[in-house]
DRENDORO-646119 format. One line per field, with one value per residue (C-alpha): residue in one letter; x, y, z; residue number from 1. Coordinates in Angstrom, 3 decimals, decimal comma. Example, Ala and Ser with C-alpha at 12.3 -4.5 7.8 and 13.67 -1.06 7.14 Angstrom:
resn <- (a s);
X <- (12,300 13,670);
Y <- (-4,500 -1,060);
Z <- (7,800 7,140);
resi <- (1 2);
***
This chain:
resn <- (x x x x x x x x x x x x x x x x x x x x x x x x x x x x x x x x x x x x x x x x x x x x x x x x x x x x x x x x x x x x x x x x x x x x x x x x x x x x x x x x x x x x x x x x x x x x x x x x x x x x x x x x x x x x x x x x x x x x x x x x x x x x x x x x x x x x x x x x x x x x x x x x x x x x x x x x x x x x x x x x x x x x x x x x x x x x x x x x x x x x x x x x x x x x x x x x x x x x x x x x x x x x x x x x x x x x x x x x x x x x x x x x x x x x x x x x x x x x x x x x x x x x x x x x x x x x x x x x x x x x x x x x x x x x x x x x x x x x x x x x x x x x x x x x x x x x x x x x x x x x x x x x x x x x x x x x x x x x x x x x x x x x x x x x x x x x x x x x x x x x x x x x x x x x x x x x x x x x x x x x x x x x x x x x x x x x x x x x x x x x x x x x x x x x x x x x x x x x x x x x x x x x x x x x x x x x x x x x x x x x x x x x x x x x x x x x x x);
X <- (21,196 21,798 18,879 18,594 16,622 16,083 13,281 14,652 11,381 11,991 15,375 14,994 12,367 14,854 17,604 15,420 14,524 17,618 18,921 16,483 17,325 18,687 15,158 14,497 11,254 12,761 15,103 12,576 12,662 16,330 17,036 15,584 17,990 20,951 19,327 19,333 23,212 24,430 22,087 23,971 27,492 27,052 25,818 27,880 30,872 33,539 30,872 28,811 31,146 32,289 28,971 27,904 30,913 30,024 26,307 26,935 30,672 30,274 33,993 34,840 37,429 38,181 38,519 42,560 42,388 39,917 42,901 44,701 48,473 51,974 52,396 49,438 50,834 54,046 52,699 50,439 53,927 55,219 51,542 51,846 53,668 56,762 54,666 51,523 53,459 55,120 51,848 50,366 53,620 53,325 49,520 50,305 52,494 49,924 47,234 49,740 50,639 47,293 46,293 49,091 47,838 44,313 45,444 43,098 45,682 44,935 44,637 44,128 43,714 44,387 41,639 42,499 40,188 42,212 39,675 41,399 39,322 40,382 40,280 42,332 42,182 43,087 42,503 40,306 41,925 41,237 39,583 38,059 37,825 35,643 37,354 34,611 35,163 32,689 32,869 36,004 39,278 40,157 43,060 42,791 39,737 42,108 44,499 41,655 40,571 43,708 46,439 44,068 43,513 47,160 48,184 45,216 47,197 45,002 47,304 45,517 43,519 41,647 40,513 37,628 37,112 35,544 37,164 36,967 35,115 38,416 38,877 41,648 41,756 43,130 46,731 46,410 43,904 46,913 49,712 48,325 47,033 50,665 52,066 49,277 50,767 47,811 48,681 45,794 43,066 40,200 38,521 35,034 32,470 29,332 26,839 28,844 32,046 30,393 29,053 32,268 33,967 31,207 31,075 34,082 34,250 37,024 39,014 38,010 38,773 35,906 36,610 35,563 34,932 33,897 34,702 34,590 31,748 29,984 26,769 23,312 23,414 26,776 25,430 22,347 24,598 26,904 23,381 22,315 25,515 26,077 25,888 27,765 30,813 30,810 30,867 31,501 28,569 26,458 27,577 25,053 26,210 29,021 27,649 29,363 28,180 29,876 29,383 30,116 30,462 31,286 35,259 34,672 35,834 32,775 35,574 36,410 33,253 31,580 34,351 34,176 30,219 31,377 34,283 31,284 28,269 30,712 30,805 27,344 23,813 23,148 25,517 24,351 26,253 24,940 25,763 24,551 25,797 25,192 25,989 22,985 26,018 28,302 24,878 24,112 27,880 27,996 25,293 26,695 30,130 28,610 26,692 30,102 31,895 29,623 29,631 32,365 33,065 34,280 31,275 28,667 25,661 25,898 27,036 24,353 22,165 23,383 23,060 20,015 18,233 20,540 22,024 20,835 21,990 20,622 20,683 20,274 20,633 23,700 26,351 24,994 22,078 24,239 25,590 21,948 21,113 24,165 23,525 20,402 21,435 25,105 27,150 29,673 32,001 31,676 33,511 33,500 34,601 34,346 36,919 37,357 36,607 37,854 35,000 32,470 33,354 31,930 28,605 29,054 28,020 27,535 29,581 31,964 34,418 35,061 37,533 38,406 39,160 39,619 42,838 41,433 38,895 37,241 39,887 42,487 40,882 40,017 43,647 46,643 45,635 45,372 42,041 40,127 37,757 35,231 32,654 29,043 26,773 22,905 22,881 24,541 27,137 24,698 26,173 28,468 32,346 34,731 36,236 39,539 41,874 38,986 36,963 39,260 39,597 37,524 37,598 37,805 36,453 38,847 37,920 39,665 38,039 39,423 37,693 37,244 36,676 34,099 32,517 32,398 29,794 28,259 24,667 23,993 24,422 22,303 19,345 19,964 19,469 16,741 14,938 15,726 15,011 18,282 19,084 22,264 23,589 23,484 24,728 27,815 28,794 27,166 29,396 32,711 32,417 31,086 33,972 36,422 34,631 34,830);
Y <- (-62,601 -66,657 -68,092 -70,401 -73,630 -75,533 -78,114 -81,151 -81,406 -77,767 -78,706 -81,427 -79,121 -76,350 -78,306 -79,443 -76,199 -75,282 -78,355 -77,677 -74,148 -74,372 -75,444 -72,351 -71,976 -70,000 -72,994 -74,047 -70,456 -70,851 -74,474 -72,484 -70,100 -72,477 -74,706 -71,924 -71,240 -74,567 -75,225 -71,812 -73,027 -76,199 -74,878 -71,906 -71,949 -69,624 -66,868 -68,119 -67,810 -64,659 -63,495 -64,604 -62,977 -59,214 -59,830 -61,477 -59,921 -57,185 -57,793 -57,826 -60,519 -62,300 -65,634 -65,483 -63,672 -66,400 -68,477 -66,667 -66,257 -66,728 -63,268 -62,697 -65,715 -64,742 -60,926 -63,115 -63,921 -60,068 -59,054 -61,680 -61,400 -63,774 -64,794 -65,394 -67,674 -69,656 -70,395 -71,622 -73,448 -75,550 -75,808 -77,878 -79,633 -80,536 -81,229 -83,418 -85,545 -86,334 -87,030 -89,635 -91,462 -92,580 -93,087 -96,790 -99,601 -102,438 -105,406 -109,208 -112,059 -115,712 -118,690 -122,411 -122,919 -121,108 -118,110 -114,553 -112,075 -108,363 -104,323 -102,331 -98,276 -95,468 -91,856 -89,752 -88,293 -85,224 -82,905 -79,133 -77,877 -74,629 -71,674 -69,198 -65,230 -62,885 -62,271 -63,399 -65,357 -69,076 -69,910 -72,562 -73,946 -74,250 -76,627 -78,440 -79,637 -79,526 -81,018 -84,526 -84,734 -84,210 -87,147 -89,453 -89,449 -86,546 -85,908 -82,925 -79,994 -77,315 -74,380 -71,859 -69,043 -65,605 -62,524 -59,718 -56,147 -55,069 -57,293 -59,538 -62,587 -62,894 -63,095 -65,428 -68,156 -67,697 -68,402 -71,033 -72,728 -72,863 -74,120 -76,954 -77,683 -75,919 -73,523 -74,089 -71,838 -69,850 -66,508 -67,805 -68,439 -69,463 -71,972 -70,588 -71,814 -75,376 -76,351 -75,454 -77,956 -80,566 -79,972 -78,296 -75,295 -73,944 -72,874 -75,051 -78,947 -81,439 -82,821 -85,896 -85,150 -81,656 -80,527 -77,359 -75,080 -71,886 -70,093 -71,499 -71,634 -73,036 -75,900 -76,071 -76,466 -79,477 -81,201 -80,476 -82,055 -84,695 -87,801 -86,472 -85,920 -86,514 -84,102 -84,101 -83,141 -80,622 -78,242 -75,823 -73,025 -73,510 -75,359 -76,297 -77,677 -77,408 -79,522 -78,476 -79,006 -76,829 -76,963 -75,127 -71,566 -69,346 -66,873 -69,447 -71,173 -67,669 -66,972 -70,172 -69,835 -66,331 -68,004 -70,186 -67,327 -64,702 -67,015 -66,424 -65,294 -68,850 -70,241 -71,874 -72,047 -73,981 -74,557 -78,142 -77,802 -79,478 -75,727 -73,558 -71,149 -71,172 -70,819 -67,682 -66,651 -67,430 -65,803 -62,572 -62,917 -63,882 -60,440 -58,847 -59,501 -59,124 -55,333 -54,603 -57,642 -56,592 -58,499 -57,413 -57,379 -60,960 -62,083 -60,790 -62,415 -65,765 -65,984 -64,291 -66,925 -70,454 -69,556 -71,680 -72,647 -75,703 -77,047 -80,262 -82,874 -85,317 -84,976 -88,448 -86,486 -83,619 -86,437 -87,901 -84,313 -83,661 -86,855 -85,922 -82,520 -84,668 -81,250 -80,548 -79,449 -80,542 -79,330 -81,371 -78,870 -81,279 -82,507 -85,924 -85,950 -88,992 -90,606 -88,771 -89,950 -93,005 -91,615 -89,599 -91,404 -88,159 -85,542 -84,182 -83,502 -84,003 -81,738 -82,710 -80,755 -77,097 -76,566 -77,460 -74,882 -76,003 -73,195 -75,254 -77,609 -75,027 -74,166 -76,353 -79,333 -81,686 -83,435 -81,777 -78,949 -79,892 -81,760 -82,995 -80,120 -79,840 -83,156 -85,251 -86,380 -89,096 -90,624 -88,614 -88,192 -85,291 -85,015 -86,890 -88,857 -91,202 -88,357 -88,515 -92,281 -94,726 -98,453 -101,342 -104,949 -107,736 -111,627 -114,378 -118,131 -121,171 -123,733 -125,779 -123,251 -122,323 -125,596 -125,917 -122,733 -123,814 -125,034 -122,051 -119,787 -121,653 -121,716 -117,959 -117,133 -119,555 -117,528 -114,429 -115,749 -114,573 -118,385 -116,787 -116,032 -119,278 -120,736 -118,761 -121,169 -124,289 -124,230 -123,532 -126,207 -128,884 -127,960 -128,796 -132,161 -132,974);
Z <- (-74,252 -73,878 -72,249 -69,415 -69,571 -66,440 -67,817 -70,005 -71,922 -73,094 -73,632 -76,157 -77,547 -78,245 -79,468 -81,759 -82,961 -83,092 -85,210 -87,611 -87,814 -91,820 -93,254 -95,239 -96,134 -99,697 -100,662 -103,439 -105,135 -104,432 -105,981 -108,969 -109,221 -108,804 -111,549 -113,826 -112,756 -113,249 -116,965 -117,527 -116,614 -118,518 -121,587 -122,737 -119,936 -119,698 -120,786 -118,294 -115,212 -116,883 -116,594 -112,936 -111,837 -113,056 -111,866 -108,242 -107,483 -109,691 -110,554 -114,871 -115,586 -118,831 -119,712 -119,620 -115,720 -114,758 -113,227 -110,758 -112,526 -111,196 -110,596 -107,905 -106,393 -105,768 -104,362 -102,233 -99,994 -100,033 -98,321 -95,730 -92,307 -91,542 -88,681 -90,291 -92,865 -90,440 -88,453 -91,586 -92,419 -89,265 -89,548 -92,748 -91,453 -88,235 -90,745 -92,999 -89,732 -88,673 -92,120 -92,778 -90,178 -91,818 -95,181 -95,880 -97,064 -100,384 -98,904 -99,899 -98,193 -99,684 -98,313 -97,803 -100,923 -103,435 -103,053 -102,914 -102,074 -101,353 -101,472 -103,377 -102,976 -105,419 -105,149 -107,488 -110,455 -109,850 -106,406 -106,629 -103,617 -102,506 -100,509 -99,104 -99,500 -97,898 -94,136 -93,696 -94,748 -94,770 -95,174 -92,149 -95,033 -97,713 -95,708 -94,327 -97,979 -99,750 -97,705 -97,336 -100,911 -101,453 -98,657 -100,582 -103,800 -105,784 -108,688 -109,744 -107,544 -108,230 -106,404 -106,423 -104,516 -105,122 -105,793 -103,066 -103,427 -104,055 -107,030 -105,837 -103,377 -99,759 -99,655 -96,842 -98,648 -101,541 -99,186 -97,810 -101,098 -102,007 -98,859 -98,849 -102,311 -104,744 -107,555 -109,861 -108,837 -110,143 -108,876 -109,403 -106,631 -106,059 -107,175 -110,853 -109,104 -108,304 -111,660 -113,344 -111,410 -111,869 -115,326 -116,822 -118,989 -121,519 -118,537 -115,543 -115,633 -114,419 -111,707 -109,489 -106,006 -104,872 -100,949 -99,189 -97,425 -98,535 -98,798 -99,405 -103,404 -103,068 -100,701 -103,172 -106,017 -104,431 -103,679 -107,130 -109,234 -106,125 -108,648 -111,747 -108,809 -105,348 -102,482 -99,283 -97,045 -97,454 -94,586 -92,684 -90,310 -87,570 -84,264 -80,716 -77,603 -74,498 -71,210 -68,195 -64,602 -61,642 -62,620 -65,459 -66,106 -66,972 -68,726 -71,176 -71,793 -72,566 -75,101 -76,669 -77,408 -78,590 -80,798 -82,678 -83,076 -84,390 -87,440 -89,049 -87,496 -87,769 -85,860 -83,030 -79,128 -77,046 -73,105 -71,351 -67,227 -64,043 -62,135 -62,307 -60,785 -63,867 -66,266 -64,680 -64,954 -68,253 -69,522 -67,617 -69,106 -72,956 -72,227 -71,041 -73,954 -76,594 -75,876 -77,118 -80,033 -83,277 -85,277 -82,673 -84,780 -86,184 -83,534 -81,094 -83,564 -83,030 -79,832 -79,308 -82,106 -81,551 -78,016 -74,864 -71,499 -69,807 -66,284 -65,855 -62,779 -64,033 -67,006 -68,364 -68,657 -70,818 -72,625 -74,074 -74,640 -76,489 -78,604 -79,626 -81,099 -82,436 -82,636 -84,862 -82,120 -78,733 -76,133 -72,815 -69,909 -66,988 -64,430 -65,799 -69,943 -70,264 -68,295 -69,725 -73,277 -73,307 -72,800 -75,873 -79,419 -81,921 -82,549 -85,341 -82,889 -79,369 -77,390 -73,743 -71,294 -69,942 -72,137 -75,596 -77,114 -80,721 -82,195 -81,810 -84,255 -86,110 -87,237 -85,915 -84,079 -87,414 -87,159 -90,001 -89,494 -92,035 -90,356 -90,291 -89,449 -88,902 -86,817 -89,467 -87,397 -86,403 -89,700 -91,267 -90,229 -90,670 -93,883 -94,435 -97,069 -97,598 -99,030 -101,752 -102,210 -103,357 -103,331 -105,598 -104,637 -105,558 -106,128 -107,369 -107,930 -108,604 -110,516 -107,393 -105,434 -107,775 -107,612 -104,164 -104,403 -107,400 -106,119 -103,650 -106,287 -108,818 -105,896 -105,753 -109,126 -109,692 -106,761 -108,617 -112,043 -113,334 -115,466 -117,051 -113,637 -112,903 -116,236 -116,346 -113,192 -114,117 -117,362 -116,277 -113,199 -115,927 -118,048 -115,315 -114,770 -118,137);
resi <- (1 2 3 4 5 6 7 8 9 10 11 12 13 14 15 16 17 18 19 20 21 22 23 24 25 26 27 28 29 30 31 32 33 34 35 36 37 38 39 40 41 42 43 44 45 46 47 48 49 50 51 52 53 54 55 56 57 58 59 60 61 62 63 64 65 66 67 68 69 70 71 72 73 74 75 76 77 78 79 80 81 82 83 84 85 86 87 88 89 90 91 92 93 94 95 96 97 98 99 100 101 102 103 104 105 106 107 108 109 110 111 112 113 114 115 116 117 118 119 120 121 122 123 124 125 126 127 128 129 130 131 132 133 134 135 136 137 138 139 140 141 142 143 144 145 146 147 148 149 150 151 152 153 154 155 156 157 158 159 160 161 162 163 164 165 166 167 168 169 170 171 172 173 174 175 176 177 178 179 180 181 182 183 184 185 186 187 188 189 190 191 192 193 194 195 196 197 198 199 200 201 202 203 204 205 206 207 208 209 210 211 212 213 214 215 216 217 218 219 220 221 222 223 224 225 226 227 228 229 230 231 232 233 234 235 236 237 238 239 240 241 242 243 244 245 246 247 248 249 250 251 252 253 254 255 256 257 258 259 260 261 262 263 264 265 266 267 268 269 270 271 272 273 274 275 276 277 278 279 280 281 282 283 284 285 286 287 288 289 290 291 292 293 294 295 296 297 298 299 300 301 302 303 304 305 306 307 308 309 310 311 312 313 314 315 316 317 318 319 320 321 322 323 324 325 326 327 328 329 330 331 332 333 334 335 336 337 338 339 340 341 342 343 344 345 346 347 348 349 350 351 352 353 354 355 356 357 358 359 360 361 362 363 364 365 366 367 368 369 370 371 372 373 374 375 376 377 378 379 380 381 382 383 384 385 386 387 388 389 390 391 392 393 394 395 396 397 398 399 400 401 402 403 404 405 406 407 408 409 410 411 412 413 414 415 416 417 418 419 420 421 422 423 424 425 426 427 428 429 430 431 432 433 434);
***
């Protein structure tokens, strides 16, 4: 059942709690084991993933079926419906839109002085992203990561994801790897799957950047190469907030607490309302429909652990409450969103208004999916192009220019006792003198 809290000291207390819900007290004994995985990967490869693969997915493949082939490809469209591969057709196509748009530009600019000073972005060479198996499939996952690597420029992706109990991989996630404009992919998962693409085997390329969410010794292993590539974030379970005020439709706010917890028994749902009314409703209707859900069990869990309603007096006050858990979907069920969103400084995502549940950011809207969990959108951002870009400083000096500058940076590098610092500008303004 989704308890009700009516005191805002308990509240912070719980959100709290609830933020810091992924601190396993096994992740040292756990850290171990993904060590041991990635020393494994890196030293004898191929065998290695070969290996992990039989023991964790108990599934026997060989180094030539380690990439998925042509042929399972091209099955992968006969097992989808026509309607299934337009919706992920014009998800891409959302995704690509959106994406387009924050695509960072070079730029230069030229000073009175003769100094040019400037940015200049390029994309990484090459992405591996991670597709989750297990509970369920994601294909929505495999635009999310793909299509803005694609828009940044990424000449080359990769993708992992596990093979199934049945020994082959979604149809769906292979549909929509294509559509997004993947075809090189690998049926490895895992912290196995993780240190092949930070360190390459026989099969699997290195690669630069590494995105995409999974279980704990996948997270473990992303924070164990992060350095030898870079990552993205280091995602924890699924989260939302909602806000909401008497205009809100208990229905819909029930199902879309329901729509986060039937992720993972650590997902967390959390309602913040001015309506001690629509709390009580809520908490009836969450009840209602969990009775008969189709992932009952987990889901119950969720809500039972990382579920709470809480009444409070004023919606500034659900906004500073909301900040201080920074959720990675927030949901803002009010009469006027708009004015609430000032009020609001962390979140992943913010969706405003009765019309616009956190599913429709979950598959078609555009704005990525992949966002800061845990409370790490207090400085961490969704993912996006820039994920997959980097950037390159750019300065030009003239030799007056230079000279103008010339006896600050001397009195710098005296302070610092760096002489040659200083020398390699003292000689090349004497020269023009001269």
């Amino acid at each position: 059942m989704l308890r009700i809290i009516n005191q805002l000291d308990d509240a912070k207390a719980e959100l709290q709690r609830i933020c810091d819900r992924t601190h396993d007290t096994q992740v040292t004994e756990k850290e171990a084991t993904v060590r041991e995985i990635i020393e494994a990967v890196r030293q004898k490869g191929d065998e290695a993933l070969l290996h992990f693969t039989q023991k964790f997915d108990r599934q026997i493949l060989t180094r030539a079926t380690l990439r998925v082939d042509g042929a399972q490809l091209d099955a992968a469209y006969q097992q989808v419906s026509q309607g299934l591969l337009k919706s992920i057709q014009k998800a891409c196509l959302n995704i690509e839109a959106f994406h387009k748009q924050r695509v960072p530009s070079s730029w230069v600019t030229f000073e009175d002085n003769g100094v040019v000073l400037g940015k200049r972005y390029t994309p990484v060479e090459k992405a591996g992203i991670y597709v989750p198996g297990g509970r369920a499939s994601y294909p929505s996952t495999v635009m999310m990561n793909a299509i803005p690597a694609r828009v940044a420029g990424v000449s080359r992706i990769v993708m992992m994801t596990p093979i199934g109990p049945d020994g082959k991989i979604s149809p769906a996630v292979l549909v929509a790897a294509q559509e997004a404009g993947i075809e090189e992919i690998y049926q490895v998962g895992g912290a196995q799957a993780i240190a092949a693409l930070a360190y390459g085997t026989e099969t699997v390329p290195a690669v630069n950047v590494i995105t995409g969410p999974g279980n704990v010794y996948v997270t473990l292993a992303k924070k164990q190469v992060y350095g030898k590539v870079g990552i993205d974030s280091l995602a924890g379970p699924s989260e939302v907030l909602v806000i909401a005020d008497s205009t809100a439709n208990p229905v819909h706010v029930a199902t879309d607490l329901l729509a986060q917890a039937e992720h993972d028994p650590m997902a967390a749902a959390v309602l913040i309302t001015t309506d001690s009314a629509l709390a009580e409703a809520v908490v009836q209707e969450v009840d209602k429909q969990l009775a008969e859900h189709p992932r009952q069990t987990l889901t119950e869990k969720a809500i039972a652990h990382y579920g709470v309603a809480i009444v409070v007096k004023t919606l500034e006050t659900a906004a500073q409450l909301s900040d201080i858990f920074a959720p990675e979907h927030l949901e803002l069920e009010v009469a006027e969103p708009w004015d609430l969103l000032p009020h609001i400084n962390q979140a992943g995502a913010i969706f405003l208004g009765h019309d616009t549940p956190e599913a429709v950011g979950d598959y078609l809207a555009g704005p990525n999916h992949t966002l800061p969990t845990s409370g790490a959108a207090r400085y961490a951002s969704p993912l996006s192009t820039e994920t997959f870009m980097k950037h390159t400083s750019l300065v030009q000096y003239t030799r007056n220019a230079l000279a103008d500058v010339a006896a600050d940076i001397d009195v710098l590098t005296r302070a610092e006792g760096l002489p040659s610092h200083g020398e390699s500008v003292r000689l090349r303004v004497e020269e023009g003198l001269g």
